[in-house]
N, C-alpha and C positions, 0 to 999 in steps of 0.2 A: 829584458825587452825582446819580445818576437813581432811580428808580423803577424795580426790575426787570419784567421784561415778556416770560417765555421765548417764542421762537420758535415752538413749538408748546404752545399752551395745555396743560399737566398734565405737561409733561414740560421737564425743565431739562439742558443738555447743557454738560458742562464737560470743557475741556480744562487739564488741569497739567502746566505741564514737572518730570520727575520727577529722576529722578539721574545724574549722570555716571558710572561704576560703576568707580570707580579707586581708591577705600581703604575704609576702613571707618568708616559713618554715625556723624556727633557731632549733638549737640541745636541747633544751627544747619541742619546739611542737613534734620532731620526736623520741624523748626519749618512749612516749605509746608504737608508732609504733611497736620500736624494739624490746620493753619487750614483747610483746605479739607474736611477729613472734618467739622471743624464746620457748616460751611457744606453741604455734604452733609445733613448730619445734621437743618438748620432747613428748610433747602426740602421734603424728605421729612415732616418734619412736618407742614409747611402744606400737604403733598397734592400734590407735585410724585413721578411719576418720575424721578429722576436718573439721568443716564450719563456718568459720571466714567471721563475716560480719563485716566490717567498714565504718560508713556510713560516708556522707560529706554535710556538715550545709552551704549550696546555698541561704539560704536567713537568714536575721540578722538585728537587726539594727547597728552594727557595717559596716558590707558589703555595706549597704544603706549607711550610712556616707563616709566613703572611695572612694566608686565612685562618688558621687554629689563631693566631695573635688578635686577628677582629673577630673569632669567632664566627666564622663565615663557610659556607662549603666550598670544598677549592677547587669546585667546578663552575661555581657562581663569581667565584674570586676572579678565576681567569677570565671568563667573558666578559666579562665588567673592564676589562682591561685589555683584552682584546680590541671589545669596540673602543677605547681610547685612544688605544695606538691606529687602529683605521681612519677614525676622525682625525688629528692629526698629520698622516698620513695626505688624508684629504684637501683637509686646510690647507698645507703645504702646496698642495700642485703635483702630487705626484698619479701618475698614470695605476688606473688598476693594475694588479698583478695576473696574469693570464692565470692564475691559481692562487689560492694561499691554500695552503692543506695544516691540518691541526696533527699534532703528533699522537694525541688518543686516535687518531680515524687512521691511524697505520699498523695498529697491531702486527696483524697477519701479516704484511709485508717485511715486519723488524721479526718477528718468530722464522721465517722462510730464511732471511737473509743468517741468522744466528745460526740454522740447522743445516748451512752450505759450509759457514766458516767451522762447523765442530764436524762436520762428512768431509771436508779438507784439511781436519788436524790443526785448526788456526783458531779456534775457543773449546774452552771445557767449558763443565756444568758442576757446582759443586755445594750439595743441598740446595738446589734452586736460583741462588746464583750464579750468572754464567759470565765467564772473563775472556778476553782476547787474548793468547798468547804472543805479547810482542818478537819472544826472541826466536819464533819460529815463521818471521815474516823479515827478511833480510835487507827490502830496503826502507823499515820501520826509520825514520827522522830524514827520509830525504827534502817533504816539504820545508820541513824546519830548521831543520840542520844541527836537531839537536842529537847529541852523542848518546849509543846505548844505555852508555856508564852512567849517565848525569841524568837520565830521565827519573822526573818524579810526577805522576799523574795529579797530583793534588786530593786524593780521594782518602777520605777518615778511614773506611772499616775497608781493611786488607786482611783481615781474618781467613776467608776462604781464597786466596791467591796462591797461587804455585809462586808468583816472581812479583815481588811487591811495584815491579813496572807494568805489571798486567793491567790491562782496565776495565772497567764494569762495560759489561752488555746490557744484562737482564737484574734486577736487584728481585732478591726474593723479598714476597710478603710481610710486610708488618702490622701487627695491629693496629685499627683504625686507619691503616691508608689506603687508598684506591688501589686495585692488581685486577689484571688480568688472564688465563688460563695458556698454560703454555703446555710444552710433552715436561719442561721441568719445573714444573710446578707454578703455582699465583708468585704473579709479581708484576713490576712493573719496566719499564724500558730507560736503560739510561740514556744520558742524553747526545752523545754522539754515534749511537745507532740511528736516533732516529732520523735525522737527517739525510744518512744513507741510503736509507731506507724511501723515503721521502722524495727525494732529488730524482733518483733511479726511476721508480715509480712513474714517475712525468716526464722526466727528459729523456730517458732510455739508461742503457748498462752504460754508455759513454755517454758525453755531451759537455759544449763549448767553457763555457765561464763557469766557476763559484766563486762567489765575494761574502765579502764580509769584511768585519772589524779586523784590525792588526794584533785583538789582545785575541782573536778566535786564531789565529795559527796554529800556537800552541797552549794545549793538549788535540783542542776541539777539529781545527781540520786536518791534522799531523793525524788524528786516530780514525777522522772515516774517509782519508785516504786509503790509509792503511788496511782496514775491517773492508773496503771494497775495494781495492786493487786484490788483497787477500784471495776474496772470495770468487776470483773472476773476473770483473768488470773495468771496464778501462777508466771508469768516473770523469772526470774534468781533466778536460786538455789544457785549461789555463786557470790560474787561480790568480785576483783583484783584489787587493786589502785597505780599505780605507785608515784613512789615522783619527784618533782621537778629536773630541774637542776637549780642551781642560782649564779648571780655572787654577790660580795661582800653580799652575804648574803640575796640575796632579789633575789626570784623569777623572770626568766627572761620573760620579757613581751614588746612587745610594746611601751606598756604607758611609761615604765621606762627608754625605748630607750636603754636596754642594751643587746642587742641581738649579737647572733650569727648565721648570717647566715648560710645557708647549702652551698649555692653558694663560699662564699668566705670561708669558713672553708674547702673543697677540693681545694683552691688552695695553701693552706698549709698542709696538710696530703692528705695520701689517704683516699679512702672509707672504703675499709677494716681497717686501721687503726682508725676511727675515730668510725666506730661501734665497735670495740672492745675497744675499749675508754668508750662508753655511755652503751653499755651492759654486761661489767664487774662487776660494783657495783650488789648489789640486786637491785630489781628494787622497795624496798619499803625505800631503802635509798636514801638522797640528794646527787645531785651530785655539788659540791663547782668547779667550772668550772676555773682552772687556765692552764697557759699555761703549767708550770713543770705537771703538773697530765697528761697533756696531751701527753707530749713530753713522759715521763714514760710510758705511754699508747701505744706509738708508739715503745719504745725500746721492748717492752713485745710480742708487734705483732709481731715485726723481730726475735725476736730469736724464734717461732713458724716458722716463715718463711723461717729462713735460715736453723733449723735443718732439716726439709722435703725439702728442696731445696739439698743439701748437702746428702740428704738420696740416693735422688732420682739419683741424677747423680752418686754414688755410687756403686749401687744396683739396677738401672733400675725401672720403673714406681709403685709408691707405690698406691695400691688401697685401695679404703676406706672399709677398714675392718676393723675384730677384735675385739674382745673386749672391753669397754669402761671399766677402773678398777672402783673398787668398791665404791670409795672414790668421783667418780665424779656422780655417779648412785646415790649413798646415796644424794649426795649436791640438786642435780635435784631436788628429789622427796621428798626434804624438804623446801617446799615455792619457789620454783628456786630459789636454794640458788648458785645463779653462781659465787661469790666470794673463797667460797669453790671446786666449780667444775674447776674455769679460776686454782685452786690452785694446783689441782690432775693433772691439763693437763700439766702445768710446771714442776712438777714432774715426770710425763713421757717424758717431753723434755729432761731432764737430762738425762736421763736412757737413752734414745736414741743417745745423745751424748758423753756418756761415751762407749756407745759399738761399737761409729763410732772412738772413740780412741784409743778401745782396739783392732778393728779390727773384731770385731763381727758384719759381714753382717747380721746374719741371726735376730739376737738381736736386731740391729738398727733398720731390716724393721718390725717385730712384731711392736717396739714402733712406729715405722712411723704410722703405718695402724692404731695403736690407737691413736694416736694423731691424724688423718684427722677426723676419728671418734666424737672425743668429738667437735673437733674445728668445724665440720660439723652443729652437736647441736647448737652451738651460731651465726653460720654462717658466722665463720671466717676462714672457711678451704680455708690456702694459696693457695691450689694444685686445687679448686672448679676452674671450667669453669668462674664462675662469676669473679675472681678473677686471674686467672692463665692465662696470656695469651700465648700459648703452640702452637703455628702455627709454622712450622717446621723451615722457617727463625730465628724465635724468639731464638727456640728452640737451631738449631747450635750455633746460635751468643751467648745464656746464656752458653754453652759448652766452645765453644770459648773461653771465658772472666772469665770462670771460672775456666780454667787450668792456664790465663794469672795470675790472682789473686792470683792462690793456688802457683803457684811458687814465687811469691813475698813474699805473706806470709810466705811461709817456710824460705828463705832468709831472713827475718827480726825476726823469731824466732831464729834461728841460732845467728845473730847476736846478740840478745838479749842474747842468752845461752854466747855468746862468749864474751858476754860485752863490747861489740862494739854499744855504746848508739849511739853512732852520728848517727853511718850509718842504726841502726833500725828505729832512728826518721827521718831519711832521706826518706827510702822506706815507711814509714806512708804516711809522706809528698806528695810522689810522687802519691802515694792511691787515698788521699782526693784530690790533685789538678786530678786527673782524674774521679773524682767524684764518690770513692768508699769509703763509710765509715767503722770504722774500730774497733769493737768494743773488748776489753779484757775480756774473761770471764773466769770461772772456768774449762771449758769446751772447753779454746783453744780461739784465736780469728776466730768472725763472721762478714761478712765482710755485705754489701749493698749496693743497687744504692743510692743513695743521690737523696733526692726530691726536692732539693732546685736548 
């Protein structure tokens, strides 16, 4: 834990590794995304410009196998999953990225960077192939902390390696696969140059944050620390690692087949529900992926939702103002500890709906305006554009539906006060078949559309 300290006073420069672009996004792959648009989202508060660069990994040997398997060109393959993971991306609520760069559009930049590290005796070239030489770079496993002795880069063909720890830069040409021209012949870019290459590129020789997954440490940011500290460049002053989400217990991947789409997980929550789902834990905690944590994750968003809903027709259009209290400020600016911060915001939900009971207008819209506030931060604010759809039809009709609502409920507390059980589970009844759910809280019940 440091004390962050950007590089250039008022401006915060981040680099993420973004997506390998071979199938199609589940709540694991977009889990980075969101931790980092929050983080985004708190610096810019505190008065930082941000330049969040996220790049997107276009060529792979994963990518190549995926398309030969559909038969498809794996330039078509990528894009096609590119824009997936954008859409996604977008659904979510996440902020553009001041860049996304593809790692085909960085050639030149990975061939320059290669041709410093072999002018500084820290890679060969051998038939085309070019490899970094770990053991001629002394504080090779300091990110990681893994031992010279014990490193295994995970890579098949060590054929042309002086030290079976060396790692690929450049992979020489194979038949039928994309390459491009280098001084050591066609080939193509492995995959932790180009990031180096990439990040540098946009944020400079140094600059603030790189994040990513906690499985990218090791090989992937251990080696383009390494190949750019190597080469000169101070790279990243601080480095942010998200944790997994996983179901029974194992990391969700692919290979495991136990994915959660993004596509078919919005056809059972929302968006907003479902980022406030994956951006509630910290984001150096696992997230154990069940439906209950889920569905819990959805009750937590509605009562955010319904107390500003409820404010607003109240008291008339609640803007995002006001004060964030102190307890959510503190959670922030201790690691993004949004566990603690999702804690202070429910806290002021309360507060906000005990003064919508006692009849304190002026009390409820304070808490409103702080609660869009914090919930703004996660980029869960019900009342956001992104989220609130407020076109004047809409608008009558949620009016409409919500005097029809507010008189049934008072009816069925009534009867409840009166002990007239039947007829309050009767008007429940009549609630949920008109697809209004109907929740009991401390706080009076909160009612909602039903997404089912």
């Amino acid at each position: 834990m440091r004390e962050f300290h950007p590089q250039v006073n008022g401006t915060a420069s981040i680099y993420v590794c973004g997506a390998t672009v071979q199938g199609i996004p589940h709540i694991g792959h977009v889990r980075s995304g969101l931790n980092f648009d929050v983080l985004r989202r708190w610096l810019a508060r505190n008065g930082d410009d941000v330049r969040l660069v996220r790049n997107v990994t276009d060529i792979d040997d994963k990518i190549l196998a995926k398309a030969a398997e559909h038969d498809r060109p794996w330039w078509e393959w990528a894009y096609t999953h590119e824009r997936a993971f954008e859409d996604a991306y977008d659904a979510l609520g996440c902020l553009p990225p001041s860049y996304a760069p593809r790692a085909t559009g960085h050639v030149t930049q990975m061939v320059e960077l290669m041709q410093r590290l072999i002018d500084k005796g820290h890679a060969y070239d051998n038939n085309g192939d070019v490899y970094f030489d770990v053991k001629s770079f002394p504080e090779y496993g300091a990110l990681s902390g893994q031992k010279l002795d014990d490193v295994q880069q995970g890579e098949t063909d060590a054929r042309g390696k002086r030290d079976p720890r060396d790692f690929t830069l450049w992979k020489a040409a194979k038949p039928g696969e994309p390459s491009w021209p280098t001084p050591w012949g066609d080939g193509r870019p492995g995959w932790h140059l180009e990031c180096s290459a990439m990040a540098t590129s946009y944020l400079g020789h140094q600059f603030d944050i790189h994040g990513g997954g906690i499985d990218l440490i090791f090989p992937h940011h251990e080696n383009e620390q390494a190949q750019s500290r190597a080469a000169g460049d101070g790279f990243s002053n601080y480095w942010m690692h998200n944790a997994w989400v996983t179901l029974s217990g194992e990391k969700m991947s692919k290979s495991l087949g136990n994915t959660v789409s993004i596509p078919e997980m919005l056809k059972r929550v929302r968006a907003a529900e479902l980022r406030y789902y994956l951006v509630s834990p910290h984001y150096r905690s696992m997230i154990e992926y069940s439906e209950e944590a889920l569905q819990d994750a959805v009750s937590g968003y509605r009562r955010i939702e319904s107390f500003l809903r409820r404010t607003a027709e109240r008291v008339g259009p609640v803007e995002l103002g006001g004060d964030m209290c102190p307890e959510f400020v503190a959670a922030m600016d201790n690691d993004l500890g949004t566990p603690q911060a999702v804690a202070a915001l429910h806290n002021k939900v309360r507060e906000g709906n005990t003064a919508l009971a006692d009849g304190d207008d002026k009390a409820a819209r304070e808490a409103a305006e702080c609660v869009r506030r914090m919930a703004d931060v996660l980029g869960v604010d019900p009342l956001s554009p992104k989220w609130n759809d407020a076109t004047p039809a809409n608008t009558g009709m949620r009016q409409s539906l919500t005097a029809l609502v507010g008189k049934l409920l008072a009816d069925r507390q009534q009867a409840r006060k009166d002990r007239d059980f039947a007829r309050a589970d009767a008007l429940r009844d009549q609630l949920i078949e008109a697809g209004i759910a109907v929740e009991d809280t401390p706080d009076g019940p909160q009612w909602t559309l039903r997404e089912d």
